[in-house]
ZADREN-425429 format. One record per atom (N, C-alpha, C): x, y, z. Coordinates in steps of 0.02 Angstrom, whole numbers, padded with zeros to 5 digits, always signed. Example, Ala and Ser with C-alpha at 12.3 -4.5 7.8 and 13.67 -1.06 7.14 Angstrom:
2
+00660-00284+00390/+00615-00225+00390/+00660-00165+00390/+00642-00112+00354/+00684-00053+00357/+00645+00002+00394/
% end
This chain:
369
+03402+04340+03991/+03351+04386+04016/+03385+04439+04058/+03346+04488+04062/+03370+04540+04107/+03365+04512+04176/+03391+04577+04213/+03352+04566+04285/+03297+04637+04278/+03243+04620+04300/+03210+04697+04309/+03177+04693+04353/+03135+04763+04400/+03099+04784+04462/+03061+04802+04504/+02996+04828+04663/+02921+04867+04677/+02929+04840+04755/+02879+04875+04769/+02862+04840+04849/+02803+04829+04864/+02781+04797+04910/+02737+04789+04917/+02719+04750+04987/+02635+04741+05018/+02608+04744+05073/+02651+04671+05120/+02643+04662+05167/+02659+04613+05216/+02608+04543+05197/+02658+04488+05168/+02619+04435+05152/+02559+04425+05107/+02567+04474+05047/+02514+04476+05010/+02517+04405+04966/+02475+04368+04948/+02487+04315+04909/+02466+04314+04845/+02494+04299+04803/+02478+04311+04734/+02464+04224+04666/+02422+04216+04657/+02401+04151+04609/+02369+04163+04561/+02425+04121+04512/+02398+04139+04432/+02314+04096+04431/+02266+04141+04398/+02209+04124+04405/+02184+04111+04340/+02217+04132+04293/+02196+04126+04212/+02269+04077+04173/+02243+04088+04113/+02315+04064+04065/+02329+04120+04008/+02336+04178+04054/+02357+04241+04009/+02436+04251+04008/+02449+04243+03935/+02533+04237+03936/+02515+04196+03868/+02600+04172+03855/+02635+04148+03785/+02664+04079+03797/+02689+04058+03762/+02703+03997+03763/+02666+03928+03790/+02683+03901+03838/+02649+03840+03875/+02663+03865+03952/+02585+03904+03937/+02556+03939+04000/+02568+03895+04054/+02547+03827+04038/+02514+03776+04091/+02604+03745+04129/+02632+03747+04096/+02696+03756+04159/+02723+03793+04200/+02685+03840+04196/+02694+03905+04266/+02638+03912+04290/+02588+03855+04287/+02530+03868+04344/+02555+03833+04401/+02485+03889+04440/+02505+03862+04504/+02567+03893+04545/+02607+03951+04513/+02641+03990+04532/+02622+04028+04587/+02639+04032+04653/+02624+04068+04720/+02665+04123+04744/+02660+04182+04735/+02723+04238+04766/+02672+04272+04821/+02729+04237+04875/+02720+04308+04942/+02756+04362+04948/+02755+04404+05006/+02786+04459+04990/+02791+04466+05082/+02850+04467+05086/+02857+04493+05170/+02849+04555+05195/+02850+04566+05262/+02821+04631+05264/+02888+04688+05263/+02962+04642+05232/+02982+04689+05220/+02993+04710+05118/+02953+04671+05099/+02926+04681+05033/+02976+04635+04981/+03021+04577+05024/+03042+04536+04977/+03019+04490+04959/+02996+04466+04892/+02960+04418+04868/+02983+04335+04879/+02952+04281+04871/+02946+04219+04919/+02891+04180+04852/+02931+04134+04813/+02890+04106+04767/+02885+04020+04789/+02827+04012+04792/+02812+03952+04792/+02777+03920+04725/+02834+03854+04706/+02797+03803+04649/+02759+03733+04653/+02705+03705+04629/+02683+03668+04639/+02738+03608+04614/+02739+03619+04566/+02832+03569+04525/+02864+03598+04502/+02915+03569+04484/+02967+03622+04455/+02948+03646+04361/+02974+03699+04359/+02945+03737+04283/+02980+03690+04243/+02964+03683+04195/+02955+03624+04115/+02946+03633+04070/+02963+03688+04024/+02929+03681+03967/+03010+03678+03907/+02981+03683+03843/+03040+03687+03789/+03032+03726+03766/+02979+03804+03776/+02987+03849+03747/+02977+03907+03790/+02998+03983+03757/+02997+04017+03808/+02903+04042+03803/+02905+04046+03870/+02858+04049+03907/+02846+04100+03949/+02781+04130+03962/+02755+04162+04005/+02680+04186+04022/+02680+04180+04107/+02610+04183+04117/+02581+04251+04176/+02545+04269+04145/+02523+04334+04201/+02496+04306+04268/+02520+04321+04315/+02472+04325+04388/+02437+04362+04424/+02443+04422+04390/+02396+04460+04414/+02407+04503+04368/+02330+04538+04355/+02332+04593+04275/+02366+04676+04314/+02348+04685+04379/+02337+04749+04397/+02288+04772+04386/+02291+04846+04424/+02223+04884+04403/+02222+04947+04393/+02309+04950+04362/+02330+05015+04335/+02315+05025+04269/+02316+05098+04224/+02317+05086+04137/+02367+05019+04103/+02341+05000+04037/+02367+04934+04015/+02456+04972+03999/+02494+04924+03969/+02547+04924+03969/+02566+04963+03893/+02577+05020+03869/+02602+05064+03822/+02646+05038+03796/+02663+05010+03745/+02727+04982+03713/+02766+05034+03687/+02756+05096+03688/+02810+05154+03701/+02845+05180+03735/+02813+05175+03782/+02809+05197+03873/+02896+05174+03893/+02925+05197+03944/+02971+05164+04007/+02917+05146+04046/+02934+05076+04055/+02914+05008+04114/+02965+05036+04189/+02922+05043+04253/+02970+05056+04306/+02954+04982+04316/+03003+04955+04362/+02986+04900+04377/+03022+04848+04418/+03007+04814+04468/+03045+04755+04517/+03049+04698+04493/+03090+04651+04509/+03103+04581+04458/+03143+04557+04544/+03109+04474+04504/+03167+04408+04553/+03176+04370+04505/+03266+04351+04506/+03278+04263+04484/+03239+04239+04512/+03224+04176+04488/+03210+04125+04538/+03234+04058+04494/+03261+04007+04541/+03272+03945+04518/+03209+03907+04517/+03201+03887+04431/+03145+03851+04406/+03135+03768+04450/+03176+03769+04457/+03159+03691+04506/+03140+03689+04567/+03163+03737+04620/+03138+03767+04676/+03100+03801+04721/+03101+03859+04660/+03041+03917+04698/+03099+03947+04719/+03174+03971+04730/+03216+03995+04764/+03227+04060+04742/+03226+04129+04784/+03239+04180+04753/+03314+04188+04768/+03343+04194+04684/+03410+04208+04680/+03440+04274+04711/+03402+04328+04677/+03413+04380+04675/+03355+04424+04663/+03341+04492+04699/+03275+04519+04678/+03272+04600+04689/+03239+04647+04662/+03266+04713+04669/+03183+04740+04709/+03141+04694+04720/+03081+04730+04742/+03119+04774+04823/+03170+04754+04848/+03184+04803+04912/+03261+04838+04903/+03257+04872+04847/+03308+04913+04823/+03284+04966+04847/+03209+04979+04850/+03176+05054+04859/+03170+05106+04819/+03222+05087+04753/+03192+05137+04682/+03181+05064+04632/+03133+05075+04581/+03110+05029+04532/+03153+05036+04461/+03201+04990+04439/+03239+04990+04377/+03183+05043+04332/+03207+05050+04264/+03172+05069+04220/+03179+05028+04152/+03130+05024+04115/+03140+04974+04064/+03106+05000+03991/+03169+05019+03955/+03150+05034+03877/+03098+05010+03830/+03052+04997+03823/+03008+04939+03796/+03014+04961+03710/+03024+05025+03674/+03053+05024+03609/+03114+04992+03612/+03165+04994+03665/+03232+04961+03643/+03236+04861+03671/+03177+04846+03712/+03151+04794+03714/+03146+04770+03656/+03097+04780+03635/+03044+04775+03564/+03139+04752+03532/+03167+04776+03502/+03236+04757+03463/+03270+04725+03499/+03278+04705+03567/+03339+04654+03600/+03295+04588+03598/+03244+04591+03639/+03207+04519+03657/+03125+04519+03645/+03110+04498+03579/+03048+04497+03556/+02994+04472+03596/+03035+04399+03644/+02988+04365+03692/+02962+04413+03738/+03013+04440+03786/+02979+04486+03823/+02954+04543+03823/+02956+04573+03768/+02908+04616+03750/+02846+04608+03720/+02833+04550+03690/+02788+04529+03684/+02753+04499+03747/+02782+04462+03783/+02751+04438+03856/+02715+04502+03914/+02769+04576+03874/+02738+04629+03922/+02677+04662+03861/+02665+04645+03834/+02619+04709+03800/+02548+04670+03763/+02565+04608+03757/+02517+04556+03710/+02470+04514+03766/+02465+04575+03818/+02422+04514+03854/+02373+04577+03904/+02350+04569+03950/+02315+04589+04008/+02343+04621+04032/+02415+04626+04049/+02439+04653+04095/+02437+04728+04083/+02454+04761+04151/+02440+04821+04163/+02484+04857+04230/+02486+04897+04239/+02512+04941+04320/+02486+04922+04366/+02549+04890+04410/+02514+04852+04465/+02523+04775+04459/+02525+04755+04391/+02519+04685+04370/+02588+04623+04407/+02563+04592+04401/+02626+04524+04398/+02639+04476+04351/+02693+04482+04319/+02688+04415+04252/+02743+04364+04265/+02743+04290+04275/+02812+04236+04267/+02824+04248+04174/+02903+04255+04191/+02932+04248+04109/+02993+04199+04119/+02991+04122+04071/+03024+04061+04075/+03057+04072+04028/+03126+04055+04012/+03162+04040+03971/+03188+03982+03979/+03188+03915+03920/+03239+03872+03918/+03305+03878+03900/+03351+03829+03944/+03420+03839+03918/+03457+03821+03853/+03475+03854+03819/+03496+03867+03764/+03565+03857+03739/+03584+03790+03718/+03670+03763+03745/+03700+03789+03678/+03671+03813+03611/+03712+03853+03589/+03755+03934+03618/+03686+03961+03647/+03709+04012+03677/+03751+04005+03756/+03743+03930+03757/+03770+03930+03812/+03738+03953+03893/+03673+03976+03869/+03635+04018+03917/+03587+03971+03964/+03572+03960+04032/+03553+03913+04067/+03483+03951+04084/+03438+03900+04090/+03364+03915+04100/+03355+03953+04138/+03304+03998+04139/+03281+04078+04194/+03221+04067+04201/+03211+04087+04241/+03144+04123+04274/+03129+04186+04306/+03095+04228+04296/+03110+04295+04316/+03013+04298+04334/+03006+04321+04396/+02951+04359+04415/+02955+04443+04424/+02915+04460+04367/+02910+04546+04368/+02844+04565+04384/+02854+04611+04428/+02796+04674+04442/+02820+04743+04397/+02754+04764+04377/+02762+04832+04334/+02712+04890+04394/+02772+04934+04411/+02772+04979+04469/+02729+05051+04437/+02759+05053+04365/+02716+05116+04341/+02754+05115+04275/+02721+05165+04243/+02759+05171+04158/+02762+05275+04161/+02796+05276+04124/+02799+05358+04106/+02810+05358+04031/+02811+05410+03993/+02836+05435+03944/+02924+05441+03909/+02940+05428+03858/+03010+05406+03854/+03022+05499+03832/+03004+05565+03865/+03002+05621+03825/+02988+05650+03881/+03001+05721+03875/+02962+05777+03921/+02903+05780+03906/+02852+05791+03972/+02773+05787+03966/+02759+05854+04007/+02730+05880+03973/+02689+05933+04024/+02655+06017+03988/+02663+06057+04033/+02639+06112+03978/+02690+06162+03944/+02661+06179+03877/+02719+06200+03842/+02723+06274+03859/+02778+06306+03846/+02788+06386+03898/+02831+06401+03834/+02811+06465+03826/+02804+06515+03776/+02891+06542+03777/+02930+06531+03725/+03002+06544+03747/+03016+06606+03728/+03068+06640+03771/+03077+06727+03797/+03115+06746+03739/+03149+06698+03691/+03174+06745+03624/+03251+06762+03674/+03262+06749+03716/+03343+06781+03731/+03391+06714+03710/+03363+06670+03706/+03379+06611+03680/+03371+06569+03589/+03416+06539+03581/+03414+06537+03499/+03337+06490+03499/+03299+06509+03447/+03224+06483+03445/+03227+06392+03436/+03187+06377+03458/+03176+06280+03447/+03140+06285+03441/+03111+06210+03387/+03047+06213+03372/+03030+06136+03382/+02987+06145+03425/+02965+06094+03501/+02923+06072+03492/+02902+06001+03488/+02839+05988+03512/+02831+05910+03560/+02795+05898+03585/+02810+05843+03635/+02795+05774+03606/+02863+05748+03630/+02857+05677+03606/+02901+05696+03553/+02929+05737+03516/+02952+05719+03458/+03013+05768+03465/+03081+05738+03429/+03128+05760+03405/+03121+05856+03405/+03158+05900+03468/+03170+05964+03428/+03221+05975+03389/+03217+06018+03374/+03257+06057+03307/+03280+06126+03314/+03323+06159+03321/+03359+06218+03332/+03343+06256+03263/+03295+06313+03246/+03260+06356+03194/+03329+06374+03154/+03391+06408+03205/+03436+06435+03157/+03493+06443+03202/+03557+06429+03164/+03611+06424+03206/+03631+06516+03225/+03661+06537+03275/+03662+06596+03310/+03717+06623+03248/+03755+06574+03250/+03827+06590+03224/+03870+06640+03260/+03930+06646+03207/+04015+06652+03245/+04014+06734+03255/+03984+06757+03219/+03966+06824+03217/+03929+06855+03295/+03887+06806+03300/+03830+06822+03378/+03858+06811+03424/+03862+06851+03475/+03888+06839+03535/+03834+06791+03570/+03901+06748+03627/+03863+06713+03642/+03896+06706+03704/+03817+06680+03768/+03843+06695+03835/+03904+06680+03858/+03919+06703+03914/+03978+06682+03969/+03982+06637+03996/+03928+06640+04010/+03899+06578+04083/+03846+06537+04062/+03838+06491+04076/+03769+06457+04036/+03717+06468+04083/+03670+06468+04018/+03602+06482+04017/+03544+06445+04015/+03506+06429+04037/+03436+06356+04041/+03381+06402+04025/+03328+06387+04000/+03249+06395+04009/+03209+06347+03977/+03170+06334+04010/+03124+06265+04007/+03076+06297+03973/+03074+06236+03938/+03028+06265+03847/+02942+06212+03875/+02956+06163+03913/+02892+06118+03913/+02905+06121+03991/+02859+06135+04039/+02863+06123+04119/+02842+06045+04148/+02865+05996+04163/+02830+05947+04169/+02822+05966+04258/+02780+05908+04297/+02756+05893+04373/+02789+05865+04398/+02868+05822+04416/+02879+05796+04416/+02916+05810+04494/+02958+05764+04501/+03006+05781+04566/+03053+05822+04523/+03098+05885+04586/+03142+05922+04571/+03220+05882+04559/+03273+05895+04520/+03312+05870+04495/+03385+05896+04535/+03412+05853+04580/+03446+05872+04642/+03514+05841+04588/+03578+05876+04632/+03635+05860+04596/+03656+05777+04609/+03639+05769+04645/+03666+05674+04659/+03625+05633+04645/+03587+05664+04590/+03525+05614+04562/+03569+05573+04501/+03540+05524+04481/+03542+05486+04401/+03509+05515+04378/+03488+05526+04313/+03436+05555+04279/+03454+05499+04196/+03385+05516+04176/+03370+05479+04112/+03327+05542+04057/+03371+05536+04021/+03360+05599+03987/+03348+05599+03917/+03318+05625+03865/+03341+05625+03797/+03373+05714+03773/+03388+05696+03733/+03437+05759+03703/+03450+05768+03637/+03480+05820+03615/+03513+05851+03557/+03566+05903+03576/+03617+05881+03547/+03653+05938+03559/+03687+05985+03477/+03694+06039+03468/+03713+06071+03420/+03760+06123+03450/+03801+06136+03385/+03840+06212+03388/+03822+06259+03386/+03830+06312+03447/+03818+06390+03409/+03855+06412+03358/+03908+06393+03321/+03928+06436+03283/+03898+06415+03209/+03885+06347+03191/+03857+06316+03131/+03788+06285+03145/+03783+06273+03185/+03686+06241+03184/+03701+06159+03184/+03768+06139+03179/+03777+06051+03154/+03773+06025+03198/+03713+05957+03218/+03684+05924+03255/+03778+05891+03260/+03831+05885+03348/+03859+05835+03349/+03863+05780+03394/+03780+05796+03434/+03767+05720+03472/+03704+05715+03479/+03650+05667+03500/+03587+05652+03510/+03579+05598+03514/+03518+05571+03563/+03483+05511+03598/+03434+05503+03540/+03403+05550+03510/+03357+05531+03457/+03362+05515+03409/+03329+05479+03385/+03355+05434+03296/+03377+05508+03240/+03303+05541+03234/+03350+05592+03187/+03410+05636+03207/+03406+05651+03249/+03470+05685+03282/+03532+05623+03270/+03561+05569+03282/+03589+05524+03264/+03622+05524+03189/+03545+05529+03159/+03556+05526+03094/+03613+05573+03065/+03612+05635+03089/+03626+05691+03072/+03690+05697+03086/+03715+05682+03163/+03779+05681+03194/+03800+05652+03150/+03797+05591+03123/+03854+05525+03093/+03841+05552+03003/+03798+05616+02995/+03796+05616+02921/+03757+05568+02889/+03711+05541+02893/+03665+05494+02866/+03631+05532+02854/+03608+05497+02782/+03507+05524+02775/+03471+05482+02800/+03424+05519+02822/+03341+05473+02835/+03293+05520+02831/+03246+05492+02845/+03163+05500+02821/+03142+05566+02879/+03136+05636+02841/+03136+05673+02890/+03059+05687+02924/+03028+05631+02902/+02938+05602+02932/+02938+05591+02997/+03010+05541+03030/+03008+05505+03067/+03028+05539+03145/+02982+05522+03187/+02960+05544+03244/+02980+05483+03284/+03022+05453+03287/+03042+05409+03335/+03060+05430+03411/+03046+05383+03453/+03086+05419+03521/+03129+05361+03517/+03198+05399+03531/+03278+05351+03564/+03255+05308+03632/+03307+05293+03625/+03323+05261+03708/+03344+05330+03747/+03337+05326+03812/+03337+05378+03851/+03403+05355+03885/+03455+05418+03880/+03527+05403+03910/+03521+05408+03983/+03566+05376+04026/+03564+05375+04110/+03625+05389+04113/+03632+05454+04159/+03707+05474+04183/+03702+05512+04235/+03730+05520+04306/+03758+05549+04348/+03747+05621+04329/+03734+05657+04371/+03715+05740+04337/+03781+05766+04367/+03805+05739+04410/+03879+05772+04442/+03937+05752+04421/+03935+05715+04368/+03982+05674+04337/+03982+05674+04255/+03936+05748+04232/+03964+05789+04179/+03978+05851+04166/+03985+05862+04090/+04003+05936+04118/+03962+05979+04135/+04000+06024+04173/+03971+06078+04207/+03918+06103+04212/+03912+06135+04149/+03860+06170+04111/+03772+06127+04110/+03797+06058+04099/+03748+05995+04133/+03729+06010+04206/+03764+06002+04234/+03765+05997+04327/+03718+06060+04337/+03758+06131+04329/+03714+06192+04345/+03642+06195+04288/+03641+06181+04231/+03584+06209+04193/+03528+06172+04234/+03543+06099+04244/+03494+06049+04253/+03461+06026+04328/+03528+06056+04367/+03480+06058+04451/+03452+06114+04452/+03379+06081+04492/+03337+06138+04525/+03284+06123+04467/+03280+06085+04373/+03223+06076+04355/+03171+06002+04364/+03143+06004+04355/+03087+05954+04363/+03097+05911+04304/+03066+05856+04340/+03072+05784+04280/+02992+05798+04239/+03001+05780+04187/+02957+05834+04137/+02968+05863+04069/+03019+05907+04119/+03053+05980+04100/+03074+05962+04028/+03076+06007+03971/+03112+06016+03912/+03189+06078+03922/+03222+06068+03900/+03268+06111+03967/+03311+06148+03921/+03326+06212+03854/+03355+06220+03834/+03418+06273+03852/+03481+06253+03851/+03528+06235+03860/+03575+06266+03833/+03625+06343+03835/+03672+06376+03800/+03746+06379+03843/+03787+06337+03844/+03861+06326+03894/+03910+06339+03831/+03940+06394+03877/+04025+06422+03854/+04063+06381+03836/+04108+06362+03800/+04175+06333+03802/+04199+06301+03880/+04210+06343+03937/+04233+06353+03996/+04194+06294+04033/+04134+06301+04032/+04085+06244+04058/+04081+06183+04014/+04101+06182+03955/+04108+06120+03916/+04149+06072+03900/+04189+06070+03831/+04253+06047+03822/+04321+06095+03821/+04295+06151+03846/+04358+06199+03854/+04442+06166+03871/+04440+06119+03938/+04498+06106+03960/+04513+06016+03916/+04452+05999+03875/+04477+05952+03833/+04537+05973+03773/+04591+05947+03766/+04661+05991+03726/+04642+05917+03660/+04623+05962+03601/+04611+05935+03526/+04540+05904+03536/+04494+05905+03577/+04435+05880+03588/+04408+05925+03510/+04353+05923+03469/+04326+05923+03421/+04270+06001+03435/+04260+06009+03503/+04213+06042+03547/+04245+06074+03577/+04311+06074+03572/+04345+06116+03644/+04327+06196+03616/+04320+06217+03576/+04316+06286+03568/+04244+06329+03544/+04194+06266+03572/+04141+06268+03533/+04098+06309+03614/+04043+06347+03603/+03986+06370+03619/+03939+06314+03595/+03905+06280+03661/+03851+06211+03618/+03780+06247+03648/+03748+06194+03612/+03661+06218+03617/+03648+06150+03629/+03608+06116+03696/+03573+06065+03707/+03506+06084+03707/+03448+06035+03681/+03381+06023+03712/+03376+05983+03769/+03358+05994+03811/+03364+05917+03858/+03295+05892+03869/+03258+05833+03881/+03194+05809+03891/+03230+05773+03967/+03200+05780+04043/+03210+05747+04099/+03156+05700+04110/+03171+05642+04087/+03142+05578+04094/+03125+05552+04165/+03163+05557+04193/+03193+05528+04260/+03218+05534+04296/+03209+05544+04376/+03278+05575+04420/+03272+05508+04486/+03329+05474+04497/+03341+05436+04531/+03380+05467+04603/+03359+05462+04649/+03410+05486+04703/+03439+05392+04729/+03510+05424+04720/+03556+05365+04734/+03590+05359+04779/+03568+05310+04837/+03592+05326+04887/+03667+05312+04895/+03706+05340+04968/+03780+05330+04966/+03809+05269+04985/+03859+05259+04950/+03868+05188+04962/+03937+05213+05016/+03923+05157+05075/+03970+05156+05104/+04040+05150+05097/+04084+05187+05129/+04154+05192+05124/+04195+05115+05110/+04232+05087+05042/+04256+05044+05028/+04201+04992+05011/+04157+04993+04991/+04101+04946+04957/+04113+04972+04890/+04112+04945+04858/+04123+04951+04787/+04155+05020+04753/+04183+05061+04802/+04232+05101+04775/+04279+05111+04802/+04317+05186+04793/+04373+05191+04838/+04347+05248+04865/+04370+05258+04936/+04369+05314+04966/+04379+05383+04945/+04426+05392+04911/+04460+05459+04868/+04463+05436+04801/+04458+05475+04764/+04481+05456+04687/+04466+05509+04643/+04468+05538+04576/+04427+05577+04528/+04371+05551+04507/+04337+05610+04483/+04277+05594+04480/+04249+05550+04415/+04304+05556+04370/+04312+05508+04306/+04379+05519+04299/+04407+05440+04236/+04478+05444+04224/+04479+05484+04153/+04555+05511+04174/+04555+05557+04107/+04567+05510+04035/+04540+05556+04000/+04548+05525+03927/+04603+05541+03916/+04638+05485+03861/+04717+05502+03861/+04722+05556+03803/+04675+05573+03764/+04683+05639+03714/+04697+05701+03754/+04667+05706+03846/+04685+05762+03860/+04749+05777+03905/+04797+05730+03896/+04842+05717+03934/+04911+05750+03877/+04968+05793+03911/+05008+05789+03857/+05058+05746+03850/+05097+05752+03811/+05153+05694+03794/+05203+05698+03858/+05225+05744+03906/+05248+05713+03954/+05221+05667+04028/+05155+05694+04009/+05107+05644+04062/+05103+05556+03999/+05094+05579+03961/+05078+05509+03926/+05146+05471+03937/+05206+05481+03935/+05281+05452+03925/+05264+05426+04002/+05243+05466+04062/+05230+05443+04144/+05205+05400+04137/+05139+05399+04112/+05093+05327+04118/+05094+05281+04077/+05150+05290+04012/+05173+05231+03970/+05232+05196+04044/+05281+05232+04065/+05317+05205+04126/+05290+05180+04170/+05236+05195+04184/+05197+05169+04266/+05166+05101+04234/+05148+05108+04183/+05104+05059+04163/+05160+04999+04169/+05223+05003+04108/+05262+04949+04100/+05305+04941+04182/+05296+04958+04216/+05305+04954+04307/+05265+04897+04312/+05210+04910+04314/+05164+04884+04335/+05146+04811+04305/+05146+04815+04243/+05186+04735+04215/+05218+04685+04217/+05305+04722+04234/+05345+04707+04272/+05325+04651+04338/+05317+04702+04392/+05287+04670+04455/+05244+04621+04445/+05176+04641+04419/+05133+04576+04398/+05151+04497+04368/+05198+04539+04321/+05237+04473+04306/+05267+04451+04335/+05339+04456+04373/+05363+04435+04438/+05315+04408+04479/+05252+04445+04509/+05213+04389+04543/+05178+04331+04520/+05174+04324+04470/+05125+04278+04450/+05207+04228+04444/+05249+04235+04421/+05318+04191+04428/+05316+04144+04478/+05316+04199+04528/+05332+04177+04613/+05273+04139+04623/+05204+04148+04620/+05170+04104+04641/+05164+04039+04581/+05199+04038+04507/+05181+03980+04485/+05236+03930+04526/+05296+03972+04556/+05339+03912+04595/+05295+03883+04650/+05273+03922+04679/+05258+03889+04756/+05202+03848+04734/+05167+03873+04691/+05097+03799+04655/+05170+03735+04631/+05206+03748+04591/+05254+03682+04569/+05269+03651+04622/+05290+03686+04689/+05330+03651+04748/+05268+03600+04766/
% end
């Protein structure tokens, strides 16, 4: 099971009152979650959970809209040890709510997507989801209590805005896969500096540079029109050269990446718009793969659509907690390195071998002594 994620009032108490859920409801009755008043959850069991199949039972429906099986699930989650009531681990006081794919659900774990969508539950809701342990997989029994914090759209939502024509035309509509009308080509000049205008305005919070964001996309060439990346199934299709069914209106999984931790042309087009936003997208060479050396793109003028799903502000993690103080901002790929940097870090590397090996020597003596 995953882990997934809310907060909530000082000591609120929560008891399953129905047998809404799957499996053998009746081993997660009687399930009790408090909530402290600093919003970490506190489960109390009458016995310990029991069953041989997976299982799950709602405790509270909510009294938000029901649960969209298209939708992103925001949401708080606790382990808890099935014999105890013990919370392992729990994200309700993280202070932002995970997000949860429920099309890319639907294909990983049938149980729990079915446990989120085949029942009562709703925004606001609480459901126990049991799993037994599974000694082929090797996987040891779970219990997970989730609250569903809110759902959104896996797409830009909002109103559509009439595009100024200084930009190559898309043809947009919400919820579904765009499409670039006609490639500019090698002939058309094409900007310096990149260029944004938001084709759909969504309401959303504004999109700050040290956000995460969850996004869908397409990206194409100005000089040929050839789809060579996308979050969306047909776009996919297209990159890798496949046919498919050009009916199909699927929404992707929505990618999550650092807005300051791509390129450029990303960073500037995309701060300052709203989560919502449809965001189309014209970056130079210079802002792109320009300084990538044999990158596929390095000489390319690209065209993104962007859809802003999501903007997470992430807070800073303190100095030496899970990083380093100084470092780059990513490691280089070794395609952009040349052959006398590569011959360096073929040497540093077999250094570094060396030593390792020597130590692990030295300490298998002093274990022999």
């Amino acid at each position: 099971m995953k882990h997934l994620a809310l907060s909530a009032p000082a000591l609120l108490v929560l008891t399953g009152c129905g047998a809404d859920g799957l499996g053998d409801t009746d081993a997660l009755e009687g399930m009790e979650v408090h909530y402290t008043e600093e919003g970490a959850p506190e489960v109390l069991l009458n016995s310990p959970v029991e069953a041989e199949e997976e299982s799950s039972r709602v405790i509270s429906d909510g009294d938000g809209d029901d649960v969209d099986p298209d939708q992103i699930l925001e949401v708080s989650s606790a382990m808890v040890d099935p014999e105890s009531g013990e919370v392992q681990d729990e994200t309700f006081t993280a202070g932002q709510p995970s997000l949860l794919h429920l099309p890319t659900i639907r294909e990983q774990n049938e149980f729990i997507f079915d446990a989120l969508t085949e029942s009562d539950l709703g925004v606001g809701g609480e459901v126990a989801l049991y799993e037994p342990a599974d000694e082929e997989a090797m996987s040891p029994e779970s219990l997970i209590v989730l609250r569903i914090d809110g759902q959104i759209p896996a797409y830009a939502q909002g109103e559509e805005v009439e595009q100024s024509g200084d930009l190559p035309a898309i043809d947009s509509v919400e919820g579904e896969a765009p499409d670039l009308e006609e490639a500019p080509g090698e002939d058309e000049d094409a900007p310096e500096d990149t260029v944004s205008e938001v084709i759909i305005e969504g309401e959303g919070d504004e999109v700050q540079t040290d956000d995460q964001l969850a996004v869908q996309y397409t990206g194409w060439r100005w000089s040929d029109g050839e789809v060579f990346d996308s979050s969306w199934p047909i776009g996919q299709q297209e990159a890798q050269g496949e046919e498919g069914d050009a009916e199909r209106d699927d929404v992707g999984q929505p990618t999550p990446f650092m807005l300051d931790q791509v390129i450029d042309g990303w960073t500037s087009g995309l701060e300052g718009k709203s989560v919502g936003d449809r965001v189309v997208l014209v970056i130079p060479p210079e802002e792109a793969y320009g300084d990538s050396e044999g990158n596929e793109l390095q000489d390319e003028t690209l065209i993104f659509v962007v859809d802003i799903v999501a903007a997470v502000d992430v807070p800073e993690q303190p100095e030496g907690e899970g990083q380093p103080e100084e470092g780059p901002e990513q490691a280089p790929d070794e395609s952009d390195l040349s052959e006398e940097e590569l011959e360096q870090l073929e040497e540093l590397q077999e250094q570094l071998e060396e030593e390792q090996g020597g130590g692990d020597s030295a300490d298998a003596d002093e274990n022999d002594e």
